[in-house]
C-alpha positions in Angstrom: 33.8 157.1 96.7 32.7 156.1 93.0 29.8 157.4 93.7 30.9 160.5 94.7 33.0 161.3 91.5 30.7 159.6 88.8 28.3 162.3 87.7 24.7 161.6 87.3 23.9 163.1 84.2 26.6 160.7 82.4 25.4 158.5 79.5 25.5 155.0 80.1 27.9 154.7 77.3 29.9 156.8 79.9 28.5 155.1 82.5 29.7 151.9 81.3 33.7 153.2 80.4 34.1 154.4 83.8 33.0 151.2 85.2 35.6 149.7 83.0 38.7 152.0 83.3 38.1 154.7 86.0 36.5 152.5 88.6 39.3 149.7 89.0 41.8 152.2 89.6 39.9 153.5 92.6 39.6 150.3 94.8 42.8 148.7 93.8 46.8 150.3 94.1 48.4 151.2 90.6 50.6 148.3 89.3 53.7 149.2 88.4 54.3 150.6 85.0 57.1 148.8 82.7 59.2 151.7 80.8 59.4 149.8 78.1 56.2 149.9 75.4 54.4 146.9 75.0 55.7 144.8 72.0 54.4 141.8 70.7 57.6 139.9 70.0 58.6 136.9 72.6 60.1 138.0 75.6 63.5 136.3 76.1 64.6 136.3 80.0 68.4 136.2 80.0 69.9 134.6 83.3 73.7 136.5 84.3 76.1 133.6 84.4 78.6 133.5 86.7 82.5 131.8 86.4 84.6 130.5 89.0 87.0 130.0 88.8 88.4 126.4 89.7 91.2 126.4 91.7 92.6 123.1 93.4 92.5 122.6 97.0 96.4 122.8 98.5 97.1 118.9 99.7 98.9 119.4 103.0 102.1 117.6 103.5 100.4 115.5 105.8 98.5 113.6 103.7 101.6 112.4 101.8 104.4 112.0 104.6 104.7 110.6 108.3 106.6 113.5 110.2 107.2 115.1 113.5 104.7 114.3 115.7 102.3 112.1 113.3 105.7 109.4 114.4 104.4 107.5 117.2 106.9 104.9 118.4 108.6 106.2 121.4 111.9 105.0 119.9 113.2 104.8 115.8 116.4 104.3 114.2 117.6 107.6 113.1 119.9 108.4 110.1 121.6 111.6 110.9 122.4 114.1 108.3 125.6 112.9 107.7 123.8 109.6 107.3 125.4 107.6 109.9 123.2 105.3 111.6 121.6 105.5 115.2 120.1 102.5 116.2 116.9 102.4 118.6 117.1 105.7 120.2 115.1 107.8 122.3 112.8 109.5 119.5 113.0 113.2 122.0 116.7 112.7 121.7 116.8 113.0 118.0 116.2 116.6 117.2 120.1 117.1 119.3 120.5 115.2 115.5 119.1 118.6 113.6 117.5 122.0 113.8 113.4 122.2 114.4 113.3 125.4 112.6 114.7 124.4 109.2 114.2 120.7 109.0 111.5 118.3 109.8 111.7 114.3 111.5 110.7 111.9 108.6 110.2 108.6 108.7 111.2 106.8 105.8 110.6 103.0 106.9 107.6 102.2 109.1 108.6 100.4 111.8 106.5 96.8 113.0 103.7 96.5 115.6 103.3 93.8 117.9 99.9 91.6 118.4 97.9 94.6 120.3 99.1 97.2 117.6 101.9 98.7 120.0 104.9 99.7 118.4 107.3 97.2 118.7 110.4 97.7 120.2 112.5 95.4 118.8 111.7 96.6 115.1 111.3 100.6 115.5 110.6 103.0 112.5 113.5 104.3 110.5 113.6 108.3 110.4 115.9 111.4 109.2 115.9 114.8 109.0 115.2 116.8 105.7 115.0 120.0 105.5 111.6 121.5 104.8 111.9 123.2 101.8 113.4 119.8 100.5 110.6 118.0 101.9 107.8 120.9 100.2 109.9 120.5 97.0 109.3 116.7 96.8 105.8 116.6 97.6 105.1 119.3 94.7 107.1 116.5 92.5 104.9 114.4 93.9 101.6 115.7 93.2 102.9 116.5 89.5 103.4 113.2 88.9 100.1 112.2 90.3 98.3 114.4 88.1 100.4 113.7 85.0 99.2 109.7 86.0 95.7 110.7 86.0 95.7 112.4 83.0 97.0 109.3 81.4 101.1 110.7 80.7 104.3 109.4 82.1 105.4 110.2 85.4 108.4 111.1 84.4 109.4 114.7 82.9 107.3 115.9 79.8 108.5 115.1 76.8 110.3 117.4 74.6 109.9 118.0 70.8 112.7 119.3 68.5 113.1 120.0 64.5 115.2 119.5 62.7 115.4 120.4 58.5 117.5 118.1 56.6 119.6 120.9 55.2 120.0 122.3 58.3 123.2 124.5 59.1 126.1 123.4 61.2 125.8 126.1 63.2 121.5 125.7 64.1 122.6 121.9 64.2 124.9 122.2 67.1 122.6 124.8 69.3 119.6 122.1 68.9 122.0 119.1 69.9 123.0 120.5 72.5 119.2 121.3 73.6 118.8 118.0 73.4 121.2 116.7 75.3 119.8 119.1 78.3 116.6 117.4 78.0 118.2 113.8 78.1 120.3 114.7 81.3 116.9 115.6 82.8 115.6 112.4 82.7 112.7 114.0 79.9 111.9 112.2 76.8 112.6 113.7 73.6 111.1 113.8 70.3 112.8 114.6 67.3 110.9 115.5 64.1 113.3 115.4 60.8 111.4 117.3 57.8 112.5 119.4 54.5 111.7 123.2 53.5 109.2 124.1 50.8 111.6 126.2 49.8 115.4 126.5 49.7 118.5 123.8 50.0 117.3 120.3 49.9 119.5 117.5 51.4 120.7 114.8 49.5 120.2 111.0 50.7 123.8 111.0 51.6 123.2 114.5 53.8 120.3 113.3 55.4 121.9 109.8 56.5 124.8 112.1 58.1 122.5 114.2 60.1 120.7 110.7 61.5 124.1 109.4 62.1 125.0 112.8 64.0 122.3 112.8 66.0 122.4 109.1 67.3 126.1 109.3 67.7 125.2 112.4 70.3 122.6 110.5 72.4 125.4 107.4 72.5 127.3 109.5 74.1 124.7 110.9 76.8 125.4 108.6 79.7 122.0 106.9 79.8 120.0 107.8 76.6 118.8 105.4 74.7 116.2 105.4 71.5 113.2 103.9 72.7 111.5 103.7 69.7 111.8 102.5 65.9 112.2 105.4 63.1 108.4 106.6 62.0 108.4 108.1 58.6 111.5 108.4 55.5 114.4 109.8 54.7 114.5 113.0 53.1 110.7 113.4 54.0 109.2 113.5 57.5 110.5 111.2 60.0 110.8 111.1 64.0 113.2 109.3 66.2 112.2 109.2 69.8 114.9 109.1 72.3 114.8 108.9 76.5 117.3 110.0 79.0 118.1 108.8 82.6 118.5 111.9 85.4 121.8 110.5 87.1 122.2 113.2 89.3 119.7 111.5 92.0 120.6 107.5 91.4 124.5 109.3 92.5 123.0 111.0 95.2 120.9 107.9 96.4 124.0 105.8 95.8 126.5 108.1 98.0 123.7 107.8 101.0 123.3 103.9 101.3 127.2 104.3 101.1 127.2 106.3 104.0 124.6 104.2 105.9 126.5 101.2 105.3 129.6 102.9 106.2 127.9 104.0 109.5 126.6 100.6 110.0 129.8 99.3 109.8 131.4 101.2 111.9 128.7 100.1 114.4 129.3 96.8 114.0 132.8 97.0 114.5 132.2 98.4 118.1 129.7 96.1 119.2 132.7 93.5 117.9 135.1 95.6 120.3 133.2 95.8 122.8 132.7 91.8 123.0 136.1 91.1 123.4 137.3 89.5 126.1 140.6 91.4 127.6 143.7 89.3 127.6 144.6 88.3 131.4 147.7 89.5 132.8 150.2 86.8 133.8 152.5 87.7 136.5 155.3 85.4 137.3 155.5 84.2 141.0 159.1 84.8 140.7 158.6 88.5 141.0 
């Protein structure tokens, strides 16, 4: 075929450019053309990045709990919702203790296992029911406090920061106190940072040893609190008190349901004490 089109009478100067730029194109397929010009500049390749975005796995309940049918003995000692306590029963006879639909079985004691790893029956697990959302609610507390651990913070609340100028007035004074008592009911620590304005009022030494003696005299009188640290800084400058509070609300709670077991368990007791003893014998007189 390059025979056919290259013309006889050409000059080997033409003879020799067709060989170079005509010819190729005939036995070989056209490369793709770039529609860009050629440049002579470096070529910089850029890579599309992509994000995703990490989201944590959700931990099921399972991991954290023993519930429902993960409880294995074929008896456990149930404490019902009113907490009295039922002593080695029939574990398929404790949801008449409970609804299945709102509440789950948990067991909050593991019970012993004899030498073949059977539960055994003289020592079965200790249960109750709790309702699920309860149940959800405490393991998200849970796995808060796990992560607050592994970031290296408390497991309590988080801390809480308040300022406070030394000229402050009565009126902002008592709206942040009583912040501040909110946060020490809820068990959170507190932090409070005492500094002065660049401009305006400045306190006097006597003003500013009122305001520490109004604050301390409020956390006194929060059931619990307690300053936890010593006083960083000076008066009249920049200075921070650190104070922690104690949530009551669940040591009550906990409180008013070992009452209630102990009340149930003593009512047991007292039947079992009933129930072993002997009945008087009736004398009847021969006379009659």
């Amino acid at each position: 075929m390059a025979s056919i089109l290259r013309p006889a009478h050409l000059s080997s100067t033409s003879r020799a450019l067709f060989r170079v730029f005509v010819a190729p194109t005939l036995t070989t397929p056209l490369l793709r053309t770039s529609p860009f010009p050629p440049s002579l500049l470096p070529v910089t390749s850029i890579r599309p990045k992509s994000f995703k975005k990490d989201t944590p796995q959700r931990q099921p309940l399972s991991d954290s709990f023993v519930f429902d049918a993960a409880i294995t003995a074929p008896y456990i000692n149930l404490v019902d919702l009113d907490g009295l306590f039922h002593p080695s029963i029939d574990k398929r006879m404790a949801t008449h203790y409970y609804d299945e639909e709102t509440h789950h079985l948990l067991q909050v004691s593991p019970g012993r296992v004899d030498e073949y790893g059977a539960p055994h029956p003289s020592h079965p697990p200790t249960c109750k029911p709790i309702s699920k959302m309860e149940l959800r609610a405490q393991h998200k507390r849970k796995l808060d406090i796990e992560r607050r651990q592994a970031r290296g913070q408390g497991a309590g609340p988080p801390a809480k920061s308040l300022e406070l100028n030394w000229a402050i007035a009565p009126g902002d004074l008592k709206h942040r106190i009583k912040k501040m008592v909110e946060f020490l009911k809820e068990g959170r620590k507190v932090e409070v940072l005492f500094g002065k304005k660049a401009r305006g009022k400045q306190a006097s030494e006597g003003e500013c040893r009122e305001l520490l003696k109004v604050v301390r005299e409020e956390v006194r009188g929060c059931r619990g609190a307690a300053e936890v640290k010593e006083a960083e800084g000076t008066l009249g400058g920049v200075m921070t008190l650190v104070f922690e509070g104690r949530k009551l609300e669940d040591k009550a709670k906990k409180g008013e349901d070992e009452g209630k077991e102990k009340e149930g368990a003593e009512e047991k007791d007292v039947e079992k004490e009933v129930e072993g003893t002997p009945e008087k014998a009736i004398e009847v007189d021969p006379a009659h």
